[in-house]
C-alpha positions, 0 to 999 in steps of 0.5 A: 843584653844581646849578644851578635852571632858570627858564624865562621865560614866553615861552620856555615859549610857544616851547616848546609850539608845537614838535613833541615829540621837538625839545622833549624834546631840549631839555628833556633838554640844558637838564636836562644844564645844571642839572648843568653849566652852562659846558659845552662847547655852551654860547657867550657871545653878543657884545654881550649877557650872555645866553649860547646853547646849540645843540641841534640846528638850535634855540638856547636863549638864556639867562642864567646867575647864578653867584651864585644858581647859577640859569639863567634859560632867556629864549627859544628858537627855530630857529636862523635867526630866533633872533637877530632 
């Protein structure tokens, strides 16, 4: 049951602006998803319908359409300044 992944235009900008081997860890998990997207890394953020994936000291916030069986990849960035 693979799920596609959408990355979101701002999530891409995010991604380019970060040092090589932290953007290929997170293309890696983020392509781990696309086989399992309910994994054990994988939280529902409170108040929202987004769920986060850590990796590292980075967070992917994304969303997940079962129905669809899409993953929408919103934004990510460094864990401290991520939920702002």
């Amino acid at each position: 049951m693979m799920f596609a992944i959408e990355w979101k235009e701002g999530a891409l900008e995010q991604l380019d602006k970060l040092q090589p081997q932290i953007s290929d860890r997170i293309y890696k998990k983020v392509d781990e998803l696309s086989e399992n997207p309910f994994s054990k890394d994988i939280k529902k953020l409170k108040g929202e319908s987004a769920f986060r994936l850590r990796v590292g000291d980075y967070r992917i916030i994304l969303d997940i359409d079962i129905k669809n069986k899409m993953i929408f990849i919103l934004r990510l960035g460094h864990r401290r300044n991520i939920y702002d």
